[in-house]
N, C-alpha and C positions, 0 to 999 in steps of 0.2 A: 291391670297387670301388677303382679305382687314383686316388689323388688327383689330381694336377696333369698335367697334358698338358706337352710341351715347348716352351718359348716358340720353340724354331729349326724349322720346318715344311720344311725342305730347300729346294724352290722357292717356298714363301712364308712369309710371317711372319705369327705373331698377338702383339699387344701388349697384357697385362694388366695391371693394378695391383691388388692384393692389400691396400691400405690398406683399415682398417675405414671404414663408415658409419655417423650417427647410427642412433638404437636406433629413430627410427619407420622406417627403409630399411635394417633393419638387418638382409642377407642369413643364412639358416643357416650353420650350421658348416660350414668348409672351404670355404664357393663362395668359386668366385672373380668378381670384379668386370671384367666384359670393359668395354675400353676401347680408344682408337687405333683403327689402321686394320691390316685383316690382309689382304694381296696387295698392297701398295701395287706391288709389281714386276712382278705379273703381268699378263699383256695380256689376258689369260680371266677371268672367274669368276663360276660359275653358283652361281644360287638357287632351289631348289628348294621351294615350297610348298605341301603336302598337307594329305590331313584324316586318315587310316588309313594305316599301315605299309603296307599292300600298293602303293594309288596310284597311286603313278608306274612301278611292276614293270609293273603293268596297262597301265594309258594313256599315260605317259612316254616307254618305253621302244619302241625304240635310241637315243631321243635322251639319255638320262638316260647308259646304257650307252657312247656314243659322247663325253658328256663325261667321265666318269669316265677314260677313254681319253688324254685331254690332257695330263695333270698338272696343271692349273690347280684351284685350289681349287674343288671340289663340294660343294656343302654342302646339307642337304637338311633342313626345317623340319615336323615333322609334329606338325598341333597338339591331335589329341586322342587318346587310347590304343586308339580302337577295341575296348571293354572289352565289346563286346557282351553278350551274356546271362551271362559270364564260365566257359565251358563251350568248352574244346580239343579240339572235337570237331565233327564234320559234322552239322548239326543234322537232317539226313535218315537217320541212321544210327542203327541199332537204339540203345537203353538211352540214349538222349542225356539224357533227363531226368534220369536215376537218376547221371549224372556231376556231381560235387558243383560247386557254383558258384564262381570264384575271378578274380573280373575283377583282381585285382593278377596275379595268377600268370600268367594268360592275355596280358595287356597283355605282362607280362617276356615271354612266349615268342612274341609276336611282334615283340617288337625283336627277343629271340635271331635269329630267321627271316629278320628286315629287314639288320639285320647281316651274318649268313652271305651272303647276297644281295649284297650290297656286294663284302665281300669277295672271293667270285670274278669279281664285276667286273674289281675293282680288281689282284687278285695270279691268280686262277686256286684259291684256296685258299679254301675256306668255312670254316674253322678258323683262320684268319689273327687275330689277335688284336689288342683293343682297349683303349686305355686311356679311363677314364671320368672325366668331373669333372661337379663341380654349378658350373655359372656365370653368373650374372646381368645381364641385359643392357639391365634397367629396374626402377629403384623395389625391389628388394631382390630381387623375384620369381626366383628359381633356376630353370633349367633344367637336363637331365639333359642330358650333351656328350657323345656319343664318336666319337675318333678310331682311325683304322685306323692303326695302329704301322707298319706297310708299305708305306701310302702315307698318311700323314699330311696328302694335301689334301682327302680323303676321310672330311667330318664330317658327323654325324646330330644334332640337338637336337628333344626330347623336352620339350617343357612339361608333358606330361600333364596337359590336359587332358579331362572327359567328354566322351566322344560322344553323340549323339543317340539312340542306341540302339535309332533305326526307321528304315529309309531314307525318310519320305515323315512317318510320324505324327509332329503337332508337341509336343514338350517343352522347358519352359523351361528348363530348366536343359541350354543345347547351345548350339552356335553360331548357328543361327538367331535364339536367345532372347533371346542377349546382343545381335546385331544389331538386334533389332527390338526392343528395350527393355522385353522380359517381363520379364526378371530385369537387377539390376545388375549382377549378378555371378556368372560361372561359376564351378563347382570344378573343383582339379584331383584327381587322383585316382594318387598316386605308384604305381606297378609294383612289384612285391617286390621286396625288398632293394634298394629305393631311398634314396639320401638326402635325397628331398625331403621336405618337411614334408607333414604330412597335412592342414592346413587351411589350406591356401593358398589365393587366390579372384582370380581376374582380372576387374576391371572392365571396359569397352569401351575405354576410353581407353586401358588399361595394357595389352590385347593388342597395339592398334594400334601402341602406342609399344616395346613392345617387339619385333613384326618391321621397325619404320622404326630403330633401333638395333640388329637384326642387318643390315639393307639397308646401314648407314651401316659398318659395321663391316667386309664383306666387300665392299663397291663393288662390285656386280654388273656383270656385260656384259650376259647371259642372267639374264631370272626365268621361272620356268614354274609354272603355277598351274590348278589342275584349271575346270572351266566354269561360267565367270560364269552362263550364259546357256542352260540345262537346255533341252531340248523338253520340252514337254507332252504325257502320254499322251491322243491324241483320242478315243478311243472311250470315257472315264474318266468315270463319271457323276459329276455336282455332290458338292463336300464342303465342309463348311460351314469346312474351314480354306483353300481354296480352290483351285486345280488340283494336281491329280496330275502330276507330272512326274517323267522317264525318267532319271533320276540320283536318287543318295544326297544329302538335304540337306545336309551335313557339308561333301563336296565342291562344292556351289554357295559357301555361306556361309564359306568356310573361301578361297574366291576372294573375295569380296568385301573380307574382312579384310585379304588381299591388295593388291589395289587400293588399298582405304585408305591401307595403307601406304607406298601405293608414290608414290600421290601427295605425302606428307609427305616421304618421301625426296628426290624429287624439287623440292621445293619451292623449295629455297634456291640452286639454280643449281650446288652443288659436287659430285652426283652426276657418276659415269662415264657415258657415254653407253652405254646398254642398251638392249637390245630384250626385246620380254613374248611369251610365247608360253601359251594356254591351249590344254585336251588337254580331246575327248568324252569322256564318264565312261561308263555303263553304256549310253545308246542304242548303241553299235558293234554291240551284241550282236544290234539290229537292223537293222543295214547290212552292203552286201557286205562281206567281207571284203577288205581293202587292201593285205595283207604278201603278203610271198614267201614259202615254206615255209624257206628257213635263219632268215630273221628271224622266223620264228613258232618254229622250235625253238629258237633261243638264247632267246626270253623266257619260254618255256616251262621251260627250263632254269634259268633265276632263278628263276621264280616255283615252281617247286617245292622248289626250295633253301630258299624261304622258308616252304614249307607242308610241309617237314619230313619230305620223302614217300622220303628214304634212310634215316629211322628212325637217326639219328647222334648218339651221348653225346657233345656237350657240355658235361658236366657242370652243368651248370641243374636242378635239379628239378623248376621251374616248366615245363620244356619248351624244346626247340629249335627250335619253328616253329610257326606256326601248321595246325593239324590241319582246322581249317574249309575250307581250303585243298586241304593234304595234296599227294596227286596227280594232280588234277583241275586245273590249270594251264590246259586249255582247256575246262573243264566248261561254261562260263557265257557262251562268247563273245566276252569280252573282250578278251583276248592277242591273236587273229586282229586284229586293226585298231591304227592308233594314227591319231588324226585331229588335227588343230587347229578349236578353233571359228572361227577365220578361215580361209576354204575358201584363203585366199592370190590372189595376183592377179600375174600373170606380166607387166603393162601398168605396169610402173615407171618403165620406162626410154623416152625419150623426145627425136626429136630438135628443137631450137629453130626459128624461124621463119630463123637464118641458117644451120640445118644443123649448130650442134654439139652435142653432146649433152647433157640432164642426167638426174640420177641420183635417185629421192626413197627414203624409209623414216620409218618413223618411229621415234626416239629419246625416250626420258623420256616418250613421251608426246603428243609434239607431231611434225610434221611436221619433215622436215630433206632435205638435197639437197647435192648434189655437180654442179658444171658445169664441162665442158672449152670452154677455148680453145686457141688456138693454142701458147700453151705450157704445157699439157697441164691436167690436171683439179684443183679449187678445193674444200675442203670441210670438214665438212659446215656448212651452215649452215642454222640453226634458221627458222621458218617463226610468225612468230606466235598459238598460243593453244596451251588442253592438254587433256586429258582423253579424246585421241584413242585409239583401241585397235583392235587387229584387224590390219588392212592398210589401205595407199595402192591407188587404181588410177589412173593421170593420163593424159588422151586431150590428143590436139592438136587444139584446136576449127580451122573453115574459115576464119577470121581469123590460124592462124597461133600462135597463145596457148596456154599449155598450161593445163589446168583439172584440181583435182585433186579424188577423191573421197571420202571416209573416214568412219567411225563416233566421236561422240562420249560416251560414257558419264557422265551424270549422278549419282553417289554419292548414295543417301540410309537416312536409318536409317528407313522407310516404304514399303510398295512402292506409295505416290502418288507418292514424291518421286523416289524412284529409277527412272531412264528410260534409252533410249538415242534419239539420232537421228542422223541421216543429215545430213554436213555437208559443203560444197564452199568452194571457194577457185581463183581464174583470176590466173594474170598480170598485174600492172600494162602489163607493156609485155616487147617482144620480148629477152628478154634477163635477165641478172639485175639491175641498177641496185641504186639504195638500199636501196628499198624494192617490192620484189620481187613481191609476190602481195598480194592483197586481204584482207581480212578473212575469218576462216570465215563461210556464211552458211548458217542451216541450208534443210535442205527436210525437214523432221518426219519420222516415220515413216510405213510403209506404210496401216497399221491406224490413225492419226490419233492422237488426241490420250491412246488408253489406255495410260498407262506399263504398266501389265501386259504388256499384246501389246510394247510397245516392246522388252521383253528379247529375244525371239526371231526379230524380223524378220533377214536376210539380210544379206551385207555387198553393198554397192553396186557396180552394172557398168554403165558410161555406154556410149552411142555419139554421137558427132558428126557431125554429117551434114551433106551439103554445102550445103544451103539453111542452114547458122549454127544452127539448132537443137542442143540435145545433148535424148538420151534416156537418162533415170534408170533402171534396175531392179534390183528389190530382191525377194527371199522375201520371203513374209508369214507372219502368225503362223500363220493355216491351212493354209499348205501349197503355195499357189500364188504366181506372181509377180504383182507390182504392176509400173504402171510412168505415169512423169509425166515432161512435159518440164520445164525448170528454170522457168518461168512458170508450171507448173501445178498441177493436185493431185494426187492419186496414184488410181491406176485396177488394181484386182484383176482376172488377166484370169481366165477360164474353165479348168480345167485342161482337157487333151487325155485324151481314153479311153484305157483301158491303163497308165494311169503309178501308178496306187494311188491312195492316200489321201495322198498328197503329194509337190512333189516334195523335192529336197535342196539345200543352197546349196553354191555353186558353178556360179553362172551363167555361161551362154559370149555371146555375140552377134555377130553381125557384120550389115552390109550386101550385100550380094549386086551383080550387075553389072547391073542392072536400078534400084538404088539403094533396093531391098525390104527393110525389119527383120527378122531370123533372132532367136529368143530361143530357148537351150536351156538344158535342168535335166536332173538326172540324177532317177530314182524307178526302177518298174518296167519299165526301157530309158532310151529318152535325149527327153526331152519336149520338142516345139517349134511352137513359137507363131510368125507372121510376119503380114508388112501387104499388101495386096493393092496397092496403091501406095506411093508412095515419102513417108515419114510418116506414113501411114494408121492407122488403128486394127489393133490387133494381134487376131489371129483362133487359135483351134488348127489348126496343121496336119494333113496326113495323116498318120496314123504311120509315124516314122522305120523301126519294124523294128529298129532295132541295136541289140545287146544291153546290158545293164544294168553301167552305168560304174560303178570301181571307185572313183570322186573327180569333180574337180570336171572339168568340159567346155569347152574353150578349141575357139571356132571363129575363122578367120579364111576372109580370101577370097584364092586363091591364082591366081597370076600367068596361070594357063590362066583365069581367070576361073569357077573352081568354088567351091561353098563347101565347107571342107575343116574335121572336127573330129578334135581330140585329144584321147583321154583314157585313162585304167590300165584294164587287165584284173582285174577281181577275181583274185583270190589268186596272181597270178604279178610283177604291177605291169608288166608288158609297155605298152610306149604301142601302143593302137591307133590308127590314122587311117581314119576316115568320109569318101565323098566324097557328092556331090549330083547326079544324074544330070539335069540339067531335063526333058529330054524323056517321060524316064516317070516324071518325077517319085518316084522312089526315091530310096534311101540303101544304101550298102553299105559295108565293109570292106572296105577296097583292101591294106593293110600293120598288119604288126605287129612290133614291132623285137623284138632281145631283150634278156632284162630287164635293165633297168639297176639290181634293188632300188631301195628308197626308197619314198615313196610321195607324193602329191600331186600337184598341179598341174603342167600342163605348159605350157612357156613354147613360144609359137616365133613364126619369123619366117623370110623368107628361107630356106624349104627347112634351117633349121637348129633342133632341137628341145635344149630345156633342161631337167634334170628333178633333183632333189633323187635323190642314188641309193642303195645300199644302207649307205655307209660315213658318208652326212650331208652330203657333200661334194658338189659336181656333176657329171651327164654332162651332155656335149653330141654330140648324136644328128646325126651328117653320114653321107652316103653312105661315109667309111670304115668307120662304127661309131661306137659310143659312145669319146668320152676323158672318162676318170674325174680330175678332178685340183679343184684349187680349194680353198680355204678351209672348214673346218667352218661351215655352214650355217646363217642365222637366216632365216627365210622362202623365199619361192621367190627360185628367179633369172630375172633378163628376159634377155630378147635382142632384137633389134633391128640398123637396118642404119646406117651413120654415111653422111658425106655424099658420101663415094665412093662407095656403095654397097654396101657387105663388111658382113657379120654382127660383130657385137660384143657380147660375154653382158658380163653385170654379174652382181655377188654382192655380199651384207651378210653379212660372217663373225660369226661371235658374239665377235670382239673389236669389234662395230661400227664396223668401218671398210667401205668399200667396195671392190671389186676387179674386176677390168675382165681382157678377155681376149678378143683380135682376131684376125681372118682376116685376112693381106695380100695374100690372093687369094681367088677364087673358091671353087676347087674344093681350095684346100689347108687341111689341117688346123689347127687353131686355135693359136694363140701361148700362153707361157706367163704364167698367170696375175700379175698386176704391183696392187700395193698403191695406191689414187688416195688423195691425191693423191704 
């Protein structure tokens, strides 16, 4: 183990003091005591927080892969060692039991695995070499450090902590435990030939404070953090510790800690302005498939590097990768997909009641906005209250006003206390003034007042309709959509035949030329619901017939007066477009571009389509083709038309700034991307 890392990191800097502490905070031998601030020059820097080595290989990645790409400091938080039954082997595979137990040995060989991994990220070389240090980042507690000597923005911290050791069965002594105040205190459990001590124990407070002192230490842009917010397996009979759900606890609970932190980070106003991104954990395995085939063999090609499956001396005796793994890279379904639990929402960008534009995301937490006038665009300016997560979606009510939508998550160590709801906020007045938008005001969840169901309802999709009304809809815990007007209550409707046992979030909507509601979900094809009149009660429609969307479903109503939807093709990420035939009432596949990679949501407007693409960065989809260019990518991008009438995309780069990129004509191609303000 190489002691001391280099205090000069090339393109950034980390600032340590190495002065002893009193003997009750009194780190082991050789750590070092992390202090100051590390990137203070950098305009990037990503944080990455897991529960198991593998993680973000899995559900991360290209976005993990494409920051590592930058140079800006990457630095990746994994908080428990994944020591499973302590057994480097496939536990489907002949003699596994008779292979002797060694959860240090196995923990060491999947950092080995998680490392090499990095490494050919980061240089092209799994053998690229690291140096290690024990560093403390709260209360004495040491963590294991290592840096990539070749790209040195490229760091792994290892608290080794236990895992849970079941993906579902509850133990106290795990991160669930410590959350929910079974135990005070977790252990950690150092990896061979570690320098941590062997009886070290994190309390709740001292986890927490110890990721809001690495938050406060690396000043993030980017955090990414596995799913708050798990499905529930349905068909899962009653257990007295209570639903069965479709992800690894470790990975829920290990977001939470997350969160917590993020909030304290955030607290004192001197955070960087970041954006949060969480990633599905193991349900992908039962959704279509999302990726292109390069982007499923480059992650395929990590994650084998990490499972060890080129049989490569390392020199480690404990092993060079994890064997559970091996070379099974797409055994399990995983690698095929990379999702966000915020399905994203392409409705950001928005123009004013005088036609100029503004901008929303949300920052720390809390809503924030960028607005152009006349001499040019204003920002970002914050939006009163916090605990916001997910995505924005902001409609223009028939007043003129813009009205915005979002998720607020309520933190608690109980899952009475811990909720999420559904929150809005409208314009004071036409314009941005003093004091700008209202209060948030909630509209509760779908499923009413059960914080349980509250984790998994949907992120919200408004429409405004011309009689002043706005219509809310939102997933519900079982499966179907809900939907209320902002005076009302919330109304579960019926699912449509054909679409399965549920559908997905990522709702689309529009109005039609008749001034009729369209609700559509993705499940088994493309589910949709509509009113027989104009506000009427929402009915299941005929089935659409189109086939089974790769993501979320963006409908809009297009200038021929058709209602026209967008969405990916499973495993090509192709955008298809659906039109609406009224006369026979049909639906078909009219166009499908080609693939731009990427995956997600697809923005559009004006015959112009916007799509997160294979590189992170944006296309914009015109009758020349896609142009691939733009800022690496923090949610979707919007589009929209300014008050001449020309398309204009918008983007949140993960240095959270906003950037803007204009047609000065119709039919010509798009202008180079420009930094607002």
């Amino acid at each position: 183990m190489v002691a001391v890392p280099a205090s000069g990191y090339g393109l950034w800097e980390a600032t340590r003091s190495t002065s002893p502490k009193s003997r009750s905070t009194q780190p082991p031998p050789d750590t070092i005591q992390a202090s100051g601030i590390a990137g203070s020059s950098e305009r990037m820097s990503f944080v990455h927080v897991i529960a198991h080595p593998d993680d973000n290989l899995y559900f991360m990645n290209p976005d993990l892969d494409q920051a590592v790409a930058t140079g800006a400091a990457c630095v990746t938080v994994c908080l428990t060692d994944g020591e499973s039954d302590g057994r480097n082997v496939l536990h489907s595979e002949a003699g596994h039991q008779r292979v002797p137990a060694d959860r240090a040995g196995y923990t060491r060989a999947r950092i080995n695995g998680l490392a090499a991994s990095y490494a050919v990220m980061a240089t092209g070389d799994e053998n690229s070499p690291w140096e290690v240090a024990l560093v403390s980042y709260h209360d004495g507690l040491a963590v294991e450090q290592h840096t990539l000597k070749a790209a040195p923005h490229v760091q792994l911290i290892f608290p080794a902590l236990v895992e849970a050791r079941a993906v579902s069965t509850p133990r106290a002594d795990s991160l669930r435990g410590l959350w929910l105040g079974q135990e005070q205190r977790i252990s950690t459990l150092p990896p061979a030939r570690s320098g941590l001590p062997a009886s070290a124990t994190y309390t709740r407070e001292q986890l927490v404070d110890t990721l809001v002192n690495i938050l406060d230490h690396f000043r993030p842009t980017v955090v990414r953090t596995l799913d708050p917010n798990p499905d529930h397996a349905v068909k899962a009979p009653p257990r007295p510790q209570g639903l069965l759900y479709l992800d690894h606890q470790d990975h829920t609970y290990s977001a939470y800690f997350a969160q917590a932190a993020l909030a304290k980070h955030w607290g004192d106003g001197s955070a960087r302005a970041a954006t949060v991104e969480s990633y599905l954990g193991y349900v992908n395995a039962e959704l279509p498939a999302n990726l292109d085939l390069p982007t499923v063999q480059r992650k395929a090609r990590l994650i084998d590097t990490y499972g060890w499956a080129d049989d490569r001396d390392c020199g480690d005796p404990a092993g060079c990768g994890d064997r559970k793994v091996g070379k099974g890279a797409l055994r399990n379904g995983w690698a095929q997909s990379t999702r966000y639990r915020a399905a994203g929402s392409g409705q950001w960008l928005q123009q004013t009641g005088d036609g100029w534009l503004m901008a929303f995301t949300l920052l720390n937490g809390a809503a924030a906005y960028w607005f152009e006038d006349a001499k040019g665009w204003h920002g970002p300016q914050r939006i009163a209250g916090d605990g916001l997560e997910g995505q924005l979606q902001v409609i223009r009510q028939s007043d003129g006003l813009l009205r915005l939508f979002g998720v607020r998550t309520v933190l608690g160590y109980t899952p009475q206390d811990h909720r999420r709801e559904i929150v809005t906020c409208v314009q004071n007045s036409d314009g941005p003034g003093e004091q700008p938008f209202s209060p948030w005001e909630s509209l509760g969840a779908p499923d009413g007042d059960d914080a349980v169901k509250s984790m998994e309802f949907g992120y919200p999709f408004a429409l405004a309709r011309p009689d002043g009304s706005v219509q809310v809809f939102a997933r519900t815990f079982a499966g179907t959509v809900a939907v209320r007007l902002l005076d009302g209550g919330w109304n579960a409707l019926p699912l449509p035949p054909g679409v399965g046992q549920g559908v997905l979030d990522g709702i689309g909507a529009a109005l039609d030329a008749d001034g009729l509601t369209h609700v559509f979900a993705g499940g088994k094809g493309v589910a949709h619901w509509m009113s027989d009149t104009p506000g009427g009660p929402l009915r299941p429609a005929v089935p659409t017939g189109l086939p089974v969307p790769g993501g979320p479903i963006t409908a809009l109503l297009g200038k021929d007066g058709r209602l026209r939807l967008h969405f990916r093709e499973p495993k090509s990420a192709k955008v298809l477009t659906a039109e609406h035939e009224p006369t026979f009432d049909t639906w078909k596949v009219v166009a499908e571009t080609t693939p731009p990679g990427g995956f997600g949501r697809v923005s559009a407007a004006a015959d112009v389509l916007a799509v997160r693409d294979g590189k992170g960065r944006v296309a914009l989809g015109t009758v020349q083709g896609w142009q691939h260019s733009g800022p690496l990518l923090a949610g979707t991008p919007s589009v929209t038309t300014d008050r001449d009438g020309l398309p204009v995309a918008v983007a949140v780069g993960c240095d959270g700034m906003l950037y803007v990129a204009r047609r000065s004509a119709a039919v010509e191609p798009f202008g180079a991307w420009g930094l607002a303000p």
